[in-house]
PDB file of N, CA, C and O in Angstrom:
ATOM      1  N   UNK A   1    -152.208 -60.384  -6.954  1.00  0.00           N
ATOM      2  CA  UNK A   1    -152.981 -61.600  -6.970  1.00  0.00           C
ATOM      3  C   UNK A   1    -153.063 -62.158  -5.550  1.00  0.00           C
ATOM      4  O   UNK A   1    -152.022 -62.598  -5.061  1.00  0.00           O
ATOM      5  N   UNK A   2    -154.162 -62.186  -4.857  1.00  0.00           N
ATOM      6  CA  UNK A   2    -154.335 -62.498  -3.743  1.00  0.00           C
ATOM      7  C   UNK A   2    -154.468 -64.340  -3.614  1.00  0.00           C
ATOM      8  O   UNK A   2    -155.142 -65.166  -4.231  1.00  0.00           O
ATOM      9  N   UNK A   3    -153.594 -64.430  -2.643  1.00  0.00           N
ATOM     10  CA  UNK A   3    -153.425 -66.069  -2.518  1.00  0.00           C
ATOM     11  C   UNK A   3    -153.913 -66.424  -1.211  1.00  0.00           C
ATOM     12  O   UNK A   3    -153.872 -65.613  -0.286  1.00  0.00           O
ATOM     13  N   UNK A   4    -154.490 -67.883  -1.045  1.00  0.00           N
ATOM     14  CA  UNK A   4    -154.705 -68.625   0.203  1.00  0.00           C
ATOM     15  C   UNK A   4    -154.146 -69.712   0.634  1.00  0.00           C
ATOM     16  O   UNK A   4    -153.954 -70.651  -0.139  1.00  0.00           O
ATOM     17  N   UNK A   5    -153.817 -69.764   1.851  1.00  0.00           N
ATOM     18  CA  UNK A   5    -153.144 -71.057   2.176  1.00  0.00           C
ATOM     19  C   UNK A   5    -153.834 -71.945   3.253  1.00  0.00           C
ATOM     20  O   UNK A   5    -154.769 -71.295   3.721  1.00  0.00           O
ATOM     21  N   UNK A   6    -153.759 -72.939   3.721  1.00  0.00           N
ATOM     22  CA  UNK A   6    -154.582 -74.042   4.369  1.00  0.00           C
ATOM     23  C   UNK A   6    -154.702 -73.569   5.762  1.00  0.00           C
ATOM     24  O   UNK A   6    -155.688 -73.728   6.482  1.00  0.00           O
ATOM     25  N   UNK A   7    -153.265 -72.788   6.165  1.00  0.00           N
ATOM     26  CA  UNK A   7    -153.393 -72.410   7.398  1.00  0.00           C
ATOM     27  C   UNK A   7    -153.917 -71.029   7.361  1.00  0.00           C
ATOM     28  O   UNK A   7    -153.705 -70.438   8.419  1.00  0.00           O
ATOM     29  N   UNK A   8    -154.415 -70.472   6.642  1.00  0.00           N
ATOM     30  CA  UNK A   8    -155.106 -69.214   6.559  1.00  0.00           C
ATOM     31  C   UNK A   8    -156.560 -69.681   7.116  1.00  0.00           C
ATOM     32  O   UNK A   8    -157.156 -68.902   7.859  1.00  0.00           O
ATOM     33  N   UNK A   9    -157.182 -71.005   6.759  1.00  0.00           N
ATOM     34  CA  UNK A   9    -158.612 -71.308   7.375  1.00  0.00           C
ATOM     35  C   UNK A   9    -158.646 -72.469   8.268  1.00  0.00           C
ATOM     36  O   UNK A   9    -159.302 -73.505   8.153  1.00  0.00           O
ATOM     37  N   UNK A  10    -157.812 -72.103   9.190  1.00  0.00           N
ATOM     38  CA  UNK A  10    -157.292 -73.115  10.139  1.00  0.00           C
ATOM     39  C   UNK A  10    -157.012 -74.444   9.732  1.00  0.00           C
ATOM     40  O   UNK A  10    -157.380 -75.216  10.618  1.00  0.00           O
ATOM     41  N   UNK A  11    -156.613 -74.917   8.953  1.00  0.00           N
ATOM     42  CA  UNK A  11    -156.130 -76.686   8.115  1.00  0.00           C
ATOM     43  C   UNK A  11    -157.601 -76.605   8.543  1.00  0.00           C
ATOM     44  O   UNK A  11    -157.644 -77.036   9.696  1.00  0.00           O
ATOM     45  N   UNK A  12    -158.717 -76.278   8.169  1.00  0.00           N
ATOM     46  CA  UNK A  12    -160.011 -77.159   8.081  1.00  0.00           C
ATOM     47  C   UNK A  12    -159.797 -78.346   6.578  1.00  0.00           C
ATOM     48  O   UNK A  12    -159.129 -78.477   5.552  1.00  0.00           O
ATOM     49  N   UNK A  13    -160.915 -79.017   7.383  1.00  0.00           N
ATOM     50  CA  UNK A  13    -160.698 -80.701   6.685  1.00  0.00           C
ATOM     51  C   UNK A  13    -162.210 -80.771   5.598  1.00  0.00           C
ATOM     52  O   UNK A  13    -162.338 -81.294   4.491  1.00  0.00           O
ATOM     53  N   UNK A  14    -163.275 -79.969   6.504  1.00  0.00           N
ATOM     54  CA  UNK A  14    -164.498 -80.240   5.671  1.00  0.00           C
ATOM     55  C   UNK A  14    -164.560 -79.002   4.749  1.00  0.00           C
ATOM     56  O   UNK A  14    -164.333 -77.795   4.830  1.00  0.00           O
ATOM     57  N   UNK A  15    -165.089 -80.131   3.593  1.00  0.00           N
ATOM     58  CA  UNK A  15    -165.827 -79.131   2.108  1.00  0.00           C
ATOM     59  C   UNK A  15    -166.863 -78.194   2.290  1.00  0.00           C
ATOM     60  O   UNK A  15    -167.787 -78.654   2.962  1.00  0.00           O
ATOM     61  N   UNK A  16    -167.054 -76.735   1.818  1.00  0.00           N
ATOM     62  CA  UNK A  16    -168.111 -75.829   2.729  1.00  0.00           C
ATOM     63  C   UNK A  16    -167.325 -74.685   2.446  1.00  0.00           C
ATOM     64  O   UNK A  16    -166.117 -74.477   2.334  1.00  0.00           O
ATOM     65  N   UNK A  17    -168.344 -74.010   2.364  1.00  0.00           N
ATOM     66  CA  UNK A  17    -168.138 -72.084   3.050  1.00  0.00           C
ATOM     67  C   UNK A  17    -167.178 -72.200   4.048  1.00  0.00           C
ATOM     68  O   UNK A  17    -167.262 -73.037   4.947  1.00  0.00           O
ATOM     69  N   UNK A  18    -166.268 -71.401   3.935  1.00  0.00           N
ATOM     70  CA  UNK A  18    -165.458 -70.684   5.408  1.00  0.00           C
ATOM     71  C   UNK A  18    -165.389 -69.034   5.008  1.00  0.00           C
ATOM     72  O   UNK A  18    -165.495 -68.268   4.050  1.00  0.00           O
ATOM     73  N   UNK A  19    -165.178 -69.062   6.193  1.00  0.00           N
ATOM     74  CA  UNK A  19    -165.597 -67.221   6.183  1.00  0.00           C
ATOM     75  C   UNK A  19    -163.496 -66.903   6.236  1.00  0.00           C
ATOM     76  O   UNK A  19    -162.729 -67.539   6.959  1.00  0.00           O
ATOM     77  N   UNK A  20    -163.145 -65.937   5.390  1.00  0.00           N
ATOM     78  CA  UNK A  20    -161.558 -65.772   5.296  1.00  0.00           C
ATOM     79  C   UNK A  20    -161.472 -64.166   5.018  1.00  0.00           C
ATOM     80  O   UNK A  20    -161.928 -63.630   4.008  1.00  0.00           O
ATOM     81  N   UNK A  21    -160.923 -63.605   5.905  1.00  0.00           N
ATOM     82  CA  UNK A  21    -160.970 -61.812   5.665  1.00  0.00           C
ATOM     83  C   UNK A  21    -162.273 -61.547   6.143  1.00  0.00           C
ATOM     84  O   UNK A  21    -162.714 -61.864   7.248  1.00  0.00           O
ATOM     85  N   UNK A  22    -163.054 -60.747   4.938  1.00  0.00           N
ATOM     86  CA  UNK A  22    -164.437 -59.938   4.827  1.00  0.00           C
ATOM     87  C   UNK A  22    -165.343 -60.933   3.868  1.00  0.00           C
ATOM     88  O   UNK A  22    -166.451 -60.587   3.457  1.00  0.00           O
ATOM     89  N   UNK A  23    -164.747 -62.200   3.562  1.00  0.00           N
ATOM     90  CA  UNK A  23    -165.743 -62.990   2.126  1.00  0.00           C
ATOM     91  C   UNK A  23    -166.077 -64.333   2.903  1.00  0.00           C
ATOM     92  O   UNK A  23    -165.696 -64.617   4.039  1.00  0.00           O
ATOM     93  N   UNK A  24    -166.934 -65.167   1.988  1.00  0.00           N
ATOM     94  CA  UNK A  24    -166.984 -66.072   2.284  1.00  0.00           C
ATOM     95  C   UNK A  24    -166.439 -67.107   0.833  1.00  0.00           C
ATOM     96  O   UNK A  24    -166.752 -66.991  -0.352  1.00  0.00           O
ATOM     97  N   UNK A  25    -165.760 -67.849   1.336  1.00  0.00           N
ATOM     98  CA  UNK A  25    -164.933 -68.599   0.562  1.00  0.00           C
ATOM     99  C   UNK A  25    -164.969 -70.283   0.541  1.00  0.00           C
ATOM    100  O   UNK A  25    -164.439 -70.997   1.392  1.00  0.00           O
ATOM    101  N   UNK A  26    -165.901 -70.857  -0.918  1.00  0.00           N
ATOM    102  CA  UNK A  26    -166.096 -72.443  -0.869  1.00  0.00           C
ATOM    103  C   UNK A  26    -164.821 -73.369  -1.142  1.00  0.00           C
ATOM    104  O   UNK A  26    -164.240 -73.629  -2.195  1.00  0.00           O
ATOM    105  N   UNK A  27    -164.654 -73.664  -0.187  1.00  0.00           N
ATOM    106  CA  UNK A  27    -163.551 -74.894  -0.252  1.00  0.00           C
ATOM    107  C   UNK A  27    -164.327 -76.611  -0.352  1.00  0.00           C
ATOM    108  O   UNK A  27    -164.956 -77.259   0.485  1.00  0.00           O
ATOM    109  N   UNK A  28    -163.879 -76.937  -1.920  1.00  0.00           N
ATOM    110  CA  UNK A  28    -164.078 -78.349  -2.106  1.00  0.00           C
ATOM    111  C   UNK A  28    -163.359 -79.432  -1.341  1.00  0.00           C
ATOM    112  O   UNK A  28    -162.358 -79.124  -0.695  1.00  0.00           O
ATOM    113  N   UNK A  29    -163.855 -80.859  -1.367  1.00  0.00           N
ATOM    114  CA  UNK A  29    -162.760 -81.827  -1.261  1.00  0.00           C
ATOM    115  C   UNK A  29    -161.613 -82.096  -2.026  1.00  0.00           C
ATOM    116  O   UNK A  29    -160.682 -82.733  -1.534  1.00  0.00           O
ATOM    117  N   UNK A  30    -161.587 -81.737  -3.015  1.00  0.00           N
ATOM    118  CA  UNK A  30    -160.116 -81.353  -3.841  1.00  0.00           C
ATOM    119  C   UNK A  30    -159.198 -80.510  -3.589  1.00  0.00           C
ATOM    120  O   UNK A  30    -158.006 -80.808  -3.515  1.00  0.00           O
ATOM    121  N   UNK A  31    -159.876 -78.868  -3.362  1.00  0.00           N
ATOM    122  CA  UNK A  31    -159.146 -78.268  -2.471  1.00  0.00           C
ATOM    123  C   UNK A  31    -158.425 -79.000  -0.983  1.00  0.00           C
ATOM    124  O   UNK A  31    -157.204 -78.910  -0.852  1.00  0.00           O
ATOM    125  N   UNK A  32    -159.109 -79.589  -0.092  1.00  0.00           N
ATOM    126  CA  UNK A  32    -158.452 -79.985   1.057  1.00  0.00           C
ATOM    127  C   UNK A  32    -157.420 -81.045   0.840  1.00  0.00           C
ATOM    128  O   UNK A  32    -156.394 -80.999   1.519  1.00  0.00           O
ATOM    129  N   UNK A  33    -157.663 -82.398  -0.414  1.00  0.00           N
ATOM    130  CA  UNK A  33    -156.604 -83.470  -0.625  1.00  0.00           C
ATOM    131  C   UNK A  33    -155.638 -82.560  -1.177  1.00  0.00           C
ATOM    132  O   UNK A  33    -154.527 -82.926  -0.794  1.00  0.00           O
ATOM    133  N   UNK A  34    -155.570 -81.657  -1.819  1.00  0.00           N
ATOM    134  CA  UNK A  34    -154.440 -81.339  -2.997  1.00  0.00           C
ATOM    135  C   UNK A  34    -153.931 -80.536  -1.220  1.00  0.00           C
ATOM    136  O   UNK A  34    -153.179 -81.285  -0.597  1.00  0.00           O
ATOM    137  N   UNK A  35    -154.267 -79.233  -0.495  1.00  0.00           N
ATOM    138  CA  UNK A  35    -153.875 -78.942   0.788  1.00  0.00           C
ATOM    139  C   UNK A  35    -152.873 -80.284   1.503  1.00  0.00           C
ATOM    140  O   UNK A  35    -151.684 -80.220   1.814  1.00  0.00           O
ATOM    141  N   UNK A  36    -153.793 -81.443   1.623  1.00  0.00           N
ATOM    142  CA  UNK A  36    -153.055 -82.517   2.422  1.00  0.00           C
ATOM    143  C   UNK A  36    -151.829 -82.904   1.992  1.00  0.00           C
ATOM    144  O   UNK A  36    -151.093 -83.464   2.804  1.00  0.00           O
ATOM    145  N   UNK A  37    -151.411 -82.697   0.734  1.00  0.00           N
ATOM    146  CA  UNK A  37    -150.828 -83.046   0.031  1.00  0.00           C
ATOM    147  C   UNK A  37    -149.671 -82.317   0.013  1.00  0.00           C
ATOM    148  O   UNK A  37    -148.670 -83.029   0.091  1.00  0.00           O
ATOM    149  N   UNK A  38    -149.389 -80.730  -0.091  1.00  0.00           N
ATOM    150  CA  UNK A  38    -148.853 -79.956   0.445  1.00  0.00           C
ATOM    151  C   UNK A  38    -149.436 -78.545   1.189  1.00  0.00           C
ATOM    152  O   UNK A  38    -149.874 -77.403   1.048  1.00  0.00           O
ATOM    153  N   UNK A  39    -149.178 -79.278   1.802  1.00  0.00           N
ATOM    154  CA  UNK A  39    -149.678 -78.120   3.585  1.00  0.00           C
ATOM    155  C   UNK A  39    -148.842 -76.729   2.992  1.00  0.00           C
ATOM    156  O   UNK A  39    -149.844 -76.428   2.344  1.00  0.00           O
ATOM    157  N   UNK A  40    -148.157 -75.944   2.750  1.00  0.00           N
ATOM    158  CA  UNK A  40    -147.675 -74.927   2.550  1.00  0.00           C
ATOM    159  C   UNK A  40    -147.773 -74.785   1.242  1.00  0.00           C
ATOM    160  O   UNK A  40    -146.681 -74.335   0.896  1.00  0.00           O
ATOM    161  N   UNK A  41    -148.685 -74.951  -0.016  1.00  0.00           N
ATOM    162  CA  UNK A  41    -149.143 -74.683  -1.046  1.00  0.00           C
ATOM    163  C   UNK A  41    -150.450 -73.513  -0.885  1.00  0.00           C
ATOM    164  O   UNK A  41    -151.259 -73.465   0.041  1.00  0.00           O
ATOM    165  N   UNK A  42    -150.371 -72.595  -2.099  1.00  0.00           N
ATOM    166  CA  UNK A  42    -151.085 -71.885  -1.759  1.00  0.00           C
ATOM    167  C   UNK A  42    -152.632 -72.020  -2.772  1.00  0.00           C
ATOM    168  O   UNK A  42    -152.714 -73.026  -3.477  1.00  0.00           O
ATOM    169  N   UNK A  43    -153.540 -71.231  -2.799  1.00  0.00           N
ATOM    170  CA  UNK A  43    -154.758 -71.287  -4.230  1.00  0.00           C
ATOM    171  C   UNK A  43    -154.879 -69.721  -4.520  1.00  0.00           C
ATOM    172  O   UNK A  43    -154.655 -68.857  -3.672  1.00  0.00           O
ATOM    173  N   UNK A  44    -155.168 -69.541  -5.505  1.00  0.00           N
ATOM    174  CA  UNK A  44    -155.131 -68.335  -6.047  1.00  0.00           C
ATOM    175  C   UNK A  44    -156.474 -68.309  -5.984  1.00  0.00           C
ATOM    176  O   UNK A  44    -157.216 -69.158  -6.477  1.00  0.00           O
ATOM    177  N   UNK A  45    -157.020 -66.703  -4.984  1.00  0.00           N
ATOM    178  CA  UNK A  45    -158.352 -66.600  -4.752  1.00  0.00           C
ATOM    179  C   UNK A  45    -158.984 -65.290  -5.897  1.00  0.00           C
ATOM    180  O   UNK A  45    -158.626 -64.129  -6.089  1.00  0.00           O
ATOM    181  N   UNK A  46    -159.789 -65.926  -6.337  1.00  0.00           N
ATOM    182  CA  UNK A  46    -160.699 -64.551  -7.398  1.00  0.00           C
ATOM    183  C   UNK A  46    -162.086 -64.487  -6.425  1.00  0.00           C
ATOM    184  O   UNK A  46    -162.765 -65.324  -5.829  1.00  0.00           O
ATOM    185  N   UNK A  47    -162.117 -63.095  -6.596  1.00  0.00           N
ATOM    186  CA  UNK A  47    -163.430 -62.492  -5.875  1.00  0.00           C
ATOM    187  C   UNK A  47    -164.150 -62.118  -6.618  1.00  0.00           C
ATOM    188  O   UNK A  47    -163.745 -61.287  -7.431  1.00  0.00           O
ATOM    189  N   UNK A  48    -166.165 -62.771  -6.686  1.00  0.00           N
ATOM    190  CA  UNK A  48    -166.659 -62.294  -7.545  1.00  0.00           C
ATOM    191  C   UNK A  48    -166.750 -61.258  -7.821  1.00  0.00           C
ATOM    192  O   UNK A  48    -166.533 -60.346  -7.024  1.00  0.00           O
ATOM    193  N   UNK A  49    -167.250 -61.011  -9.564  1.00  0.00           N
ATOM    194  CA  UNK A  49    -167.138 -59.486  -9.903  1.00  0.00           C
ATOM    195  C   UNK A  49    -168.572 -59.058  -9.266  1.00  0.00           C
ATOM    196  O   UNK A  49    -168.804 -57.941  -8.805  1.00  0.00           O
ATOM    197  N   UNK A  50    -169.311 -59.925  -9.310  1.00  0.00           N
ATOM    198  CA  UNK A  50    -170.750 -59.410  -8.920  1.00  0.00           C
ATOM    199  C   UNK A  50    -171.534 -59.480  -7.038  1.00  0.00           C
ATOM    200  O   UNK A  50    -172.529 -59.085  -6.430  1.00  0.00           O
ATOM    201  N   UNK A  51    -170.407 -60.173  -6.831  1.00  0.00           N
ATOM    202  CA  UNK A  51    -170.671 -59.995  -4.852  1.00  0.00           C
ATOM    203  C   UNK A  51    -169.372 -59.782  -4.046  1.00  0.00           C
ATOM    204  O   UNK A  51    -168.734 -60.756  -3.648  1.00  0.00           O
ATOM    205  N   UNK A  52    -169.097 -58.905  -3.879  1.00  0.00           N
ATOM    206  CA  UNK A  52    -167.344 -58.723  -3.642  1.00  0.00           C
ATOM    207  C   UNK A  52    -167.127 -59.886  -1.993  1.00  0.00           C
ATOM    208  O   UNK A  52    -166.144 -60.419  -1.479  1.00  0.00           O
ATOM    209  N   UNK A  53    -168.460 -59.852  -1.681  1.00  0.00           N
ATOM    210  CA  UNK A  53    -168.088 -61.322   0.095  1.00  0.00           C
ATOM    211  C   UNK A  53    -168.018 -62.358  -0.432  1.00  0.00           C
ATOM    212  O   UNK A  53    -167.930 -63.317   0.335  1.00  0.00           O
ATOM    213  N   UNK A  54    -168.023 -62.638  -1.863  1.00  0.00           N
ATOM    214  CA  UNK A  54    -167.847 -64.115  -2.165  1.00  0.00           C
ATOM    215  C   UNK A  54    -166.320 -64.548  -3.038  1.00  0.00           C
ATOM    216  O   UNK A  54    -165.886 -63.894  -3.986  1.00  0.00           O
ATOM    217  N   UNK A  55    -165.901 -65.339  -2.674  1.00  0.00           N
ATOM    218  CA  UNK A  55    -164.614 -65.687  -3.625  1.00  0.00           C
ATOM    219  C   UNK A  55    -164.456 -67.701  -3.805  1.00  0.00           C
ATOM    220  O   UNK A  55    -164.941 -68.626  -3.153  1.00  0.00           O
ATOM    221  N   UNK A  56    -163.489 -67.637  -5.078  1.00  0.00           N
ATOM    222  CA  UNK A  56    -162.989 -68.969  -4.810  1.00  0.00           C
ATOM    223  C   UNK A  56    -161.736 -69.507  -5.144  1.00  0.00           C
ATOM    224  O   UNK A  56    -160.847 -68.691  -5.388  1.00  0.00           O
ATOM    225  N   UNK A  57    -161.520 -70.485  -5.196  1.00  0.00           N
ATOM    226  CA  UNK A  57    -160.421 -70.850  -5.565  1.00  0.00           C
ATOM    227  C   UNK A  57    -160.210 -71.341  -6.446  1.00  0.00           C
ATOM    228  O   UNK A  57    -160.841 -72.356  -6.739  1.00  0.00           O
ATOM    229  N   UNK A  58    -158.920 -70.683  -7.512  1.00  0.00           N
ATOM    230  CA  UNK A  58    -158.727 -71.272  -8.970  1.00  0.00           C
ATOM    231  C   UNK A  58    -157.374 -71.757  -9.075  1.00  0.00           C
ATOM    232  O   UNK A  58    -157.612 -72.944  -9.297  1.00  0.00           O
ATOM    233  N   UNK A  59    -156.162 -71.661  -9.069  1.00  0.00           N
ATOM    234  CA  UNK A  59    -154.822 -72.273  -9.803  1.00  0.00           C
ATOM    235  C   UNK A  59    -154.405 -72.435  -8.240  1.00  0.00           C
ATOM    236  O   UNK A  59    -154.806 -71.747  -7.301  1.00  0.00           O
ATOM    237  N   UNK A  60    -153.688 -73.293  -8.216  1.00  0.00           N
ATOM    238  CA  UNK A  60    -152.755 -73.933  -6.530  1.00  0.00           C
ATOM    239  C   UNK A  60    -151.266 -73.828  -7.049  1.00  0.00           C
ATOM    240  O   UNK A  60    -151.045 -73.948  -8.254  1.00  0.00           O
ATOM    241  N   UNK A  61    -150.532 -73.669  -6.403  1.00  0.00           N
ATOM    242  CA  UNK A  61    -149.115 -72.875  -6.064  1.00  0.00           C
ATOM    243  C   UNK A  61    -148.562 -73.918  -5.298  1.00  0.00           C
ATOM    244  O   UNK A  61    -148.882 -74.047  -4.117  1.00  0.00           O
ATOM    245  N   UNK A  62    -147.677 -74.759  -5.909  1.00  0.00           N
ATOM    246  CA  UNK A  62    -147.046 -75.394  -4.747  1.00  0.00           C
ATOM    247  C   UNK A  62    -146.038 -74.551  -3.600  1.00  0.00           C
ATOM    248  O   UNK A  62    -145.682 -73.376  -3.688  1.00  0.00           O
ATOM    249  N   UNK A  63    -145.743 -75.413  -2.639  1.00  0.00           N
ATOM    250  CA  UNK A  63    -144.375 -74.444  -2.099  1.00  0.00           C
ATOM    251  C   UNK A  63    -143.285 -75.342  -2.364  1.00  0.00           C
ATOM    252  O   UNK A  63    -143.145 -76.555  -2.516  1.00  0.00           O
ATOM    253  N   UNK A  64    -142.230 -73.838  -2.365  1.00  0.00           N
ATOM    254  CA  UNK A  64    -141.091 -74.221  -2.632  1.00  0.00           C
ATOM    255  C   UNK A  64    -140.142 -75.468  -1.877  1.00  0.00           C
ATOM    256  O   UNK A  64    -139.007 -75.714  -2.286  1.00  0.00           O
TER     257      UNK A  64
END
């Protein structure tokens, strides 16, 4: 299960496409508060079945 973390897309702050690996990956404003919230939490990334450059983010992982 491939995971992402805040510092994987440089702590960006704005909601938007970021490009992460080979995909491009939409990060909401929820994504970034729940990030602010804990900076070393991760999101569990699914890659579409039907465009393998696109993915997003579904369940968040706190850290330990």
């Amino acid at each position: 299960m491939p995971t992402i973390g805040w510092r994987d897309i440089a702590c960006t702050e704005a909601a938007g496409p970021v490009q992460f690996r080979n995909m491009t990956v939409h990060i909401g404003p929820e994504h970034v508060a729940r990030w602010k919230t804990d900076p070393d939490g991760r999101f569990k990334l699914t890659v579409s079945a039907s465009d393998p450059t696109r993915a997003h983010l579904e369940k968040f992982y706190p850290s330990l």
